[in-house]
C-alpha positions in Angstrom: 93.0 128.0 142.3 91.6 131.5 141.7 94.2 134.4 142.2 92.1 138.4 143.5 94.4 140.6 142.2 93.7 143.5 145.1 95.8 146.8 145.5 98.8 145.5 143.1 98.7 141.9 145.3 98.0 139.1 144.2 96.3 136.7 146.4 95.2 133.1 146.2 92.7 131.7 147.3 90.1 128.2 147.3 87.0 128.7 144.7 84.2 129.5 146.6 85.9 131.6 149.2 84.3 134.5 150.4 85.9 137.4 149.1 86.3 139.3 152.6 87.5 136.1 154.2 90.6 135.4 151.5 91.5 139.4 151.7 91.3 139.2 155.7 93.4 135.8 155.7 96.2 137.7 153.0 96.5 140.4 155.5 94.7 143.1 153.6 91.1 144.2 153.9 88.2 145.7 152.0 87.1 148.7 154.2 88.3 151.6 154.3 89.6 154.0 157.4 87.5 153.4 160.7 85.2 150.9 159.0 88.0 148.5 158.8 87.0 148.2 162.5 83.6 149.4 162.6 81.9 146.7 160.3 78.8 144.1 160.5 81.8 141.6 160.2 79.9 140.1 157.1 76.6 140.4 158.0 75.4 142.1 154.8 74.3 145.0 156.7 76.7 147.9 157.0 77.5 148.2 153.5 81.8 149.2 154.0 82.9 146.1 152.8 81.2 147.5 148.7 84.4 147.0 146.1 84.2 146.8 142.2 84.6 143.3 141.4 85.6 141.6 137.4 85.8 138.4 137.0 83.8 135.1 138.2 82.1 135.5 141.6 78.9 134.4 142.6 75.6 135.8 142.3 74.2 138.5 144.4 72.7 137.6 147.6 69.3 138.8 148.6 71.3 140.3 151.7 73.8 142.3 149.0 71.2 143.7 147.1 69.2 144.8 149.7 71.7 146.8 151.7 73.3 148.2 148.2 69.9 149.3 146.8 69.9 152.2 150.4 71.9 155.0 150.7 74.5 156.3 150.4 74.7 153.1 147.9 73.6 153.3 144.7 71.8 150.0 143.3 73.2 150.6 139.6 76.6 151.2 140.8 77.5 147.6 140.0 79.4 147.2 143.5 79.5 144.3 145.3 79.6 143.5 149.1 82.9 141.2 149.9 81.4 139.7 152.6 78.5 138.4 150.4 80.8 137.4 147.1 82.0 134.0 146.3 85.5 133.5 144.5 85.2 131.2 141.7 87.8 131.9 139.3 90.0 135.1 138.7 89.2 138.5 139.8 90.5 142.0 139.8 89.2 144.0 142.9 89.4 148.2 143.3 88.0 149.7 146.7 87.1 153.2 145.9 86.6 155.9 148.5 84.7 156.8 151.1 83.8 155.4 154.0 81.5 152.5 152.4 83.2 152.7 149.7 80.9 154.1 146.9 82.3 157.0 145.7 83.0 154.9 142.3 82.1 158.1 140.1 84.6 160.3 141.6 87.3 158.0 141.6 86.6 157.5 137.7 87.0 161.5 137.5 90.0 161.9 139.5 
């Protein structure tokens, strides 16, 4: 069973989960602010659910990389959408700031 170690949790979850779904089912979630409301609700589309993910998820959706290669996303930021990423063994996840959650730069320089 793959454990998401998320904002000094730890959080099991079934491989193959969606990463949004196990962090909304552990209470937590990967938005930040207003957009933990304001969201596609895993559509791929509004880009607030982006988080830095290591470890062994699933490929990138055409859905994921469309939406992250548009502003204010970067494509070669290396974030990944939760709502689009598979869970297959263990992972570390950081939400940086910002309302989509793509200010991964300035969270390296703080």
């Amino acid at each position: 069973m793959p454990t998401i170690n998320y904002r000094s949790r730890e959080i099991d979850c079934e491989e193959g989960t969606v990463l949004r779904d196990a962090l909304k089912d552990a209470g937590e979630t990967p938005h930040n602010g207003l957009a933990d409301s304001l969201n596609c609700r895993g559509m791929a589309t509004c880009g607030t659910c982006a988080v830095s993910v290591e470890g062994d998820v699933s490929e990138p959706t055409s859905g994921e990389k469309r939406r992250l290669s548009f502003p204010p996303h970067d494509a070669d930021s290396g974030l990944r959408l939760a709502c689009q990423t598979e869970v297959y063994g263990d992972v570390t996840v950081t939400k940086h700031d910002g309302f989509w959650g793509q200010h991964v730069e300035r969270d390296e320089d703080a």
